[in-house]
VOGU-3710 file (C-alpha; in Angstrom, 3 decimals, decimal comma):
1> xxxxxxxxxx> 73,622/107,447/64,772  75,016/105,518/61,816  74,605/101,719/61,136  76,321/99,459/59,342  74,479/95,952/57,869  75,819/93,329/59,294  75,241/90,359/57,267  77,216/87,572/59,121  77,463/87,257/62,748  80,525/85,336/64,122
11> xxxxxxxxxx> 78,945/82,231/65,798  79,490/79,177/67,525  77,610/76,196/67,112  78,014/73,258/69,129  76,136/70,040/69,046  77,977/67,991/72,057  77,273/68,880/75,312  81,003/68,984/76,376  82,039/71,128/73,675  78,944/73,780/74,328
21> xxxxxxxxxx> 80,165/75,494/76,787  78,072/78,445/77,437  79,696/81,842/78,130  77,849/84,788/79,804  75,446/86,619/77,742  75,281/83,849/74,934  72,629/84,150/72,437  70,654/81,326/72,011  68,493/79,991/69,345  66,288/77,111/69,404
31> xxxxxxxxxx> 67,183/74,941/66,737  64,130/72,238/66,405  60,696/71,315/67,651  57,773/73,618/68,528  59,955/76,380/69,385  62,122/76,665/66,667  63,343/79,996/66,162  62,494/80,767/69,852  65,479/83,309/71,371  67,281/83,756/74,789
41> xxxxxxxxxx> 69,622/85,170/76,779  72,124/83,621/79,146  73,289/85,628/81,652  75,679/83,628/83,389  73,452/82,498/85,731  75,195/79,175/86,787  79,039/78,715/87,231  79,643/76,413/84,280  76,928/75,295/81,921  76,370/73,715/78,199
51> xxxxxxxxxx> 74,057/73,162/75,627  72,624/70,157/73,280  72,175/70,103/69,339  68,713/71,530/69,897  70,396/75,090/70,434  72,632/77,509/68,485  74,687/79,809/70,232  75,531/83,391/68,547  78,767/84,401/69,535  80,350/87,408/68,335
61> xxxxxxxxxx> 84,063/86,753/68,695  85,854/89,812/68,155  83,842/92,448/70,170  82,382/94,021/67,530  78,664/93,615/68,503  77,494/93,851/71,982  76,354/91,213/73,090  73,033/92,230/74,753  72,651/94,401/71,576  72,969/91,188/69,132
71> xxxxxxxxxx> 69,838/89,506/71,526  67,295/92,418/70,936  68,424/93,027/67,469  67,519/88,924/66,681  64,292/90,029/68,741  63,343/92,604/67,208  59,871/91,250/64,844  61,472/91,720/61,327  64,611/89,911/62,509  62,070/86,973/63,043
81> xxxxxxxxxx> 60,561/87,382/60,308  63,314/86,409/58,766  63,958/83,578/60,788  60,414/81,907/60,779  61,342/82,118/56,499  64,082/79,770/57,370  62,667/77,516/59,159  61,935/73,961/57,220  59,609/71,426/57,960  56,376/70,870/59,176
91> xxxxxxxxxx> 55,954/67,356/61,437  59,612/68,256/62,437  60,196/72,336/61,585  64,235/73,000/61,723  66,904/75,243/61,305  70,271/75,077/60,080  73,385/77,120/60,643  72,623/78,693/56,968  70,349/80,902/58,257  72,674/83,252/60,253
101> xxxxxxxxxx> 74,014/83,930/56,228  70,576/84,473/55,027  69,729/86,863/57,729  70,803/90,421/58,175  70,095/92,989/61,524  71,629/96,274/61,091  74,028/97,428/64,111  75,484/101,040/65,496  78,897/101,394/64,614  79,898/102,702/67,899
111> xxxxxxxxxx> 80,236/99,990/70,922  79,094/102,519/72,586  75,693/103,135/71,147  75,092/99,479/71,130  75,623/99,588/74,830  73,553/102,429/75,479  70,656/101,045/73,447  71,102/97,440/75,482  71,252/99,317/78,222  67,400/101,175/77,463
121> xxxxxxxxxx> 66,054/97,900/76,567  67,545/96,010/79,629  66,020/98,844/81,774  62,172/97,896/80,393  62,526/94,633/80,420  63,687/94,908/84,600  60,312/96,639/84,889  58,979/94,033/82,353  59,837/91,010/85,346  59,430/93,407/88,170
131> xxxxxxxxxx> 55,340/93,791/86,802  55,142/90,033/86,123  56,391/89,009/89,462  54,122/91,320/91,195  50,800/89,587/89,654  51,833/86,444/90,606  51,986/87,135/94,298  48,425/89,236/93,523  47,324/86,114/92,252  48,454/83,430/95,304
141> xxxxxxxxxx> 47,407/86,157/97,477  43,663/86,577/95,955  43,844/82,444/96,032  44,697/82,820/99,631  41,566/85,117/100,188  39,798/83,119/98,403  40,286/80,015/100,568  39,797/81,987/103,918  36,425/84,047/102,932  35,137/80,328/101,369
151> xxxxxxxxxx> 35,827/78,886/104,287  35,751/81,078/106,919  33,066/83,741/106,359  33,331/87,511/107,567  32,075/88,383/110,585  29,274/91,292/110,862  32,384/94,241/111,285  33,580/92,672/108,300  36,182/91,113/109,004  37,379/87,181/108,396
161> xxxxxxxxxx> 35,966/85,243/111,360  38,835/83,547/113,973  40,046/80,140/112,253  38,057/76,746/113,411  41,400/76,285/115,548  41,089/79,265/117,270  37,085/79,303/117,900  35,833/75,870/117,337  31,979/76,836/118,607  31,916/79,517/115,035
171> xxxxxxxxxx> 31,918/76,272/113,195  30,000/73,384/112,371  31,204/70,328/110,379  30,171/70,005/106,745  30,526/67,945/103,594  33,235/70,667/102,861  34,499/70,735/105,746  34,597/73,245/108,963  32,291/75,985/108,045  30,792/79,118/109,961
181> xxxxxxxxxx> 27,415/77,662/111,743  25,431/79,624/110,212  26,276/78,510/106,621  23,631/76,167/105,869  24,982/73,343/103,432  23,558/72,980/99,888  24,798/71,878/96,538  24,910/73,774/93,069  21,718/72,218/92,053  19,883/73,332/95,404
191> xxxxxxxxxx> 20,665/76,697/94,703  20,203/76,662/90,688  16,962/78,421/89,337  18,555/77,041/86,069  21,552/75,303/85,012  21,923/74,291/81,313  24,543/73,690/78,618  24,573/74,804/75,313  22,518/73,822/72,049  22,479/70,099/70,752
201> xxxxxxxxxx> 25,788/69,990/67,747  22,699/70,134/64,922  21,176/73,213/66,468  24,451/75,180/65,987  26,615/74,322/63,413  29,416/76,116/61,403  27,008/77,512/58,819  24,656/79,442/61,651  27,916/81,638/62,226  27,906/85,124/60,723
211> xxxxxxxxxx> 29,996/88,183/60,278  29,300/90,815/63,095  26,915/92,887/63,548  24,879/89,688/64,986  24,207/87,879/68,570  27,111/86,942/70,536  28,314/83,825/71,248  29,823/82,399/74,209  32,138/79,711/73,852  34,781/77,954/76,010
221> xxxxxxxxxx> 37,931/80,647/75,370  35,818/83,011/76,493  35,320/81,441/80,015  38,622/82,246/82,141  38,691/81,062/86,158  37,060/84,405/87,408  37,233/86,303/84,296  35,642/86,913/80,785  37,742/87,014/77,886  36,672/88,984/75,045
231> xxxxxxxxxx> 39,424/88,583/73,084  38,008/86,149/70,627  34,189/86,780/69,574  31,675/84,622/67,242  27,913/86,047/66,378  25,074/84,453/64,753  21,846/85,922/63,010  19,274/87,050/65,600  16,932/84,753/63,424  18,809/81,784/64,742
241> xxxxxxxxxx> 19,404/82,935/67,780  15,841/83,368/68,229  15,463/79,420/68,203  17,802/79,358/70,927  16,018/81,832/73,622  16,228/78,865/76,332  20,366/79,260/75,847  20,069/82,905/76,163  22,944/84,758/78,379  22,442/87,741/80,193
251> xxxxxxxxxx> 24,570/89,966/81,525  25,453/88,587/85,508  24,879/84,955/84,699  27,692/82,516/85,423  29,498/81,136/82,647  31,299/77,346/83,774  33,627/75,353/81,329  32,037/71,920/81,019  35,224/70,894/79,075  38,879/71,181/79,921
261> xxxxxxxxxx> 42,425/70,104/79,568  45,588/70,718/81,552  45,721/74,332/81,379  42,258/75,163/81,800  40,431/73,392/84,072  37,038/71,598/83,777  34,598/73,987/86,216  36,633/77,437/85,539  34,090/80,106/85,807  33,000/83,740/84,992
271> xxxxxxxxxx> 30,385/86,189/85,031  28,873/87,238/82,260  29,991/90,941/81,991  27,020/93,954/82,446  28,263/95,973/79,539  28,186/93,244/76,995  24,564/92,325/74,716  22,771/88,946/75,515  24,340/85,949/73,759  24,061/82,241/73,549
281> xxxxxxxxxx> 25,836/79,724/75,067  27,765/76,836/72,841  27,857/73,450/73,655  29,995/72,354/76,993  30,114/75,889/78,256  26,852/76,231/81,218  24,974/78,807/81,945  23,824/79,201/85,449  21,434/81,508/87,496  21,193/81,146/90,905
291> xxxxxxxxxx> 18,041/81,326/92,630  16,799/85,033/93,885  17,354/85,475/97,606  19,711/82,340/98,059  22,845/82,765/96,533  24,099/85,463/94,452  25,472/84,666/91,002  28,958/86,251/91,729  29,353/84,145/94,842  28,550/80,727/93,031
301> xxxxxxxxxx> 31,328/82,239/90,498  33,756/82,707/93,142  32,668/79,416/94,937  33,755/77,506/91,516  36,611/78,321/91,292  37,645/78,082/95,481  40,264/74,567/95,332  37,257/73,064/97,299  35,188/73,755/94,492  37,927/72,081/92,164
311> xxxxxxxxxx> 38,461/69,116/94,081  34,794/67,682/94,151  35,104/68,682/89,809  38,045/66,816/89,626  36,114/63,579/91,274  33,155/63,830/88,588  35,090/64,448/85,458  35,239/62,074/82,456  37,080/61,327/79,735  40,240/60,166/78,795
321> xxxxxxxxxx> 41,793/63,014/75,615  39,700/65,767/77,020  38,219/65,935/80,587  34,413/66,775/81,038  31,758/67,044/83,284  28,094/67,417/82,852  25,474/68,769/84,088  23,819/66,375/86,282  27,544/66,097/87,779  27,908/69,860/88,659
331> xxxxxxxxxx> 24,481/69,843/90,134  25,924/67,548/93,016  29,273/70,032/94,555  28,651/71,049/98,018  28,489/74,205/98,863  28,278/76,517/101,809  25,313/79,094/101,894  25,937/82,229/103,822  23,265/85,006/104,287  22,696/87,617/100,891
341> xxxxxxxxxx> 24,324/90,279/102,582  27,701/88,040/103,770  27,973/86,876/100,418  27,970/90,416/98,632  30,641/91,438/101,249  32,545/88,492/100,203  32,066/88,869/96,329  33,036/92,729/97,155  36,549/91,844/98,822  37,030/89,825/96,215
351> xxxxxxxxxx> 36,742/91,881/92,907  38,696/94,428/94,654  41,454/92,003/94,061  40,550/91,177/90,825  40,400/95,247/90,152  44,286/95,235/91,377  45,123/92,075/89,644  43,521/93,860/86,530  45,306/97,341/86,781  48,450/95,519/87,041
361> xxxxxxxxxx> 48,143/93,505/84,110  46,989/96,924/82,355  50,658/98,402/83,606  52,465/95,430/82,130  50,909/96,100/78,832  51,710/99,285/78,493  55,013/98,268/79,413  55,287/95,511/76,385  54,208/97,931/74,156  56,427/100,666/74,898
371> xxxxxxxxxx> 59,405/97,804/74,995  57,698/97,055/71,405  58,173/101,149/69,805  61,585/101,270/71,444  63,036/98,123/70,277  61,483/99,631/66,880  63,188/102,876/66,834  66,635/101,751/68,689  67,205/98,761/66,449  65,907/99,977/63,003
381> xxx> 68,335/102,499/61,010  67,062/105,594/59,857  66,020/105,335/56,076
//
C-alpha cells in the first residue's frame, strides 16, 4: 500500500446557519469551547440539516479522499496531536481555519484502499455501539432488579414474591412503603455497629501523602454507585496511618460518598473489595459496618443505592456549589430488614448482574483497544 501526504484537505467552512448545509458523511470539527478540537461524523441522519460558527466542516470536493477515511485519519491520536497544538486560548481555547494548512494525515492513493480501510474501522466501531448499547439495558435492567428485590423480597424457592397488587396480605405498610411483612423497619443508624467519616482536614493533609509502597487511601473517586474504582490510588506512611486506626477500612466495609455533584450522587456506595490491603478513609467519604447478625454489609450497599435509598438522601442534603450530607443525616434513611439468609440471596442475584455488567464492559475494552492498533496500522504509512 502506498501513501501519499496530504497536506491540505479541500474544506468548507461555514459560519451562517443557512449557508452550512450539511452533506452526508461531513466531517466535523468543533471549533470553540471545551470541546475544541472534538471530531464527528454525519451520516445523513436527518433530511436537511446545518451547522453554526462553532463547527468546521471538512469537505473533500473532488473525490479524492474518502470520506469516512478523512474522519478516522483526523481521529487517529497523532492527527490530534496536531490539532490540540493549534488550538489557542485558555478562558476561551479556539481554532481557526489555519490549522487544516498546518496539519498533515497521510492517505492511500487508491480510493479503493481508503474504502476498504473505512470499511474495517466502520465494522469495529458497529460492534463498538452494539457493546455500549447492550450495558445500558444491563444497567436499567439490574436497576429494575434492584427496585423489585428492595421492595419485594424473594420468597423461600427464591423467587421475587407476587407484587403488593397481586397479594396485598405479603405486605405491610412502611415508612418506605409496601414491604414483605416480615421485613421489620429500621434505619441506617439502627443497623450501624459503626458509621464514621474520614479524619478532621489537620489530621490529613497534603504533606502526609507518600509515594507507594504505603497504606491506601480511600477517597471519593474511588466510591462508584455499586462499585470500587481503583483507577486512581493515594498511600500514606503506615506511621501516619497508625494515628488513624479508628478510620481504618477493611476489606467488606461499605464505602458511601458524603459529597456529590450532578454526576455522582451524594449516598453512591461500594464495598470495599476482599483482595485489596486495609486503608483509610478521607474526609466526606463514610465508612460503615453493619451490625453482625442484622444486616449484611453488601445489602446496606445495595440498599444505598435502591432510588428509595436516593430519594430520602436527596431530602437531607446540603449545600448550595456542592451537595452533602453528614453523618447524623444518613443515620436517619429507612430501611427494610429482611432475615440474614434473604438478604445474601438478594446480594447474590444481584452481583450476578454486576458480574455480567462487568464482563461486558471487559468486551468493550478489548474492543477500543483493538479499534486503537488498527486505526494505528491502517492509517499510519509504512516508514
Amino acid at each position: 500500500m502506498t501513501f501519499a501526504n496530504l497536506n491540505r484537505v479541500p474544506r468548507s467552512f461555514f459560519k451562517s446557519m443557512p449557508k452550512g448545509r450539511l452533506q452526508a458523511l461531513d466531517v466535523l470539527i468543533n471549533k470553540d469551547g471545551a470541546q475544541t478540537g472534538k471530531v464527528g461524523l454525519y451520516r445523513g441522519e436527518f433530511e436537511e440539516a446545518c451547522v453554526n460558527e462553532h463547527l468546521f466542516i471538512l469537505r473533500n470536493g473532488d473525490g479524492s479522499v474518502d470520506q469516512r477515511f478523512l474522519y478516522y485519519a483526523v481521529l487517529l491520536p497523532e492527527t490530534q496531536a496536531k490539532i490540540q497544538r493549534r488550538i489557542t486560548g485558555s478562558a476561551q481555547p479556539g481554532l481557526n481555519t489555519q490549522f487544516v494548512d498546518a496539519v498533515t494525515i497521510a492517505v492511500p492513493s487508491l480510493p479503493e484502499q481508503q474504502r476498504r480501510i473505512a470499511e474495517i474501522l466502520e465494522t469495529v466501531d458497529e460492534a463498538i455501539e452494539q457493546t455500549e448499547a447492550l450495558i445500558a439495558k444491563q444497567q436499567q435492567v439490574k436497576a429494575g432488579l434492584m427496585h423489585d428485590l428492595f421492595t419485594r423480597g424473594l420468597a423461600p424457592d427464591g423467587q421475587l414474591r407476587p407484587s403488593h397488587t397481586e397479594a396485598p396480605e405479603l405486605y405491610h405498610e412502611t415508612p418506605l412503603g409496601w414491604l414483605p411483612k416480615d421485613w421489620a423497619p429500621d434505619t441506617i443508624g439502627g443497623v450501624s455497629d459503626s458509621l464514621i467519616d474520614g479524619p478532621f482536614g489537620s489530621n490529613l493533609k497534603t504533606e502526609h501523602y507518600v509515594i507507594e509502597p504505603g497504606v491506601r487511601v480511600v477517597r471519593l473517586q474511588n466510591v462508584g454507585a455499586t462499585e470500587y474504582d481503583d483507577s486512581e490510588r493515594a498511600f500514606i506512611s503506615e506511621a501516619h496511618a497508625g494515628f488513624l486506626l479508628k478510620n481504618q477500612v477493611l476489606p467488606g466495609d461499605v464505602l458511601i460518598a458524603g459529597l456529590g455533584e450532578e454526576t455522582h450522587v451524594v449516598g453512591r456506595a461500594c464495598c470495599y473489595p476482599p483482595d485489596l490491603p486495609p486503608a483509610i478513609n478521607k474526609a466526606d467519604c463514610f465508612r460503615l459496618r453493619c451490625r453482625a447478625g442484622k444486616m449484611l454489609n453488601a445489602f446496606a450497599m445495595f440498599f444505598l443505592n435502591t432510588a428509595g435509598a436516593q430519594r430520602q438522601i436527596r431530602r437531607y442534603e446540603q449545600g448550595v456549589t456542592r451537595l452533602r450530607i453528614n453523618t447524623g443525616n444518613l443515620k436517619k434513611v429507612a430501611t427494610g430488614v429482611p432475615g440474614i439468609p434473604e438478604q445474601a440471596a438478594i446480594v447474590e442475584k444481584l452481583q450476578a448482574g454486576i458480574a455480567q455488567v462487568e464482563s461486558t464492559h471487559g468486551h468493550l475494552a478489548k474492543l477500543r483497544q483493538l479499534k486503537q492498533g488498527l486505526m494505528q496500522v491502517l492509517l499510519t504509512p509504512p516508514s
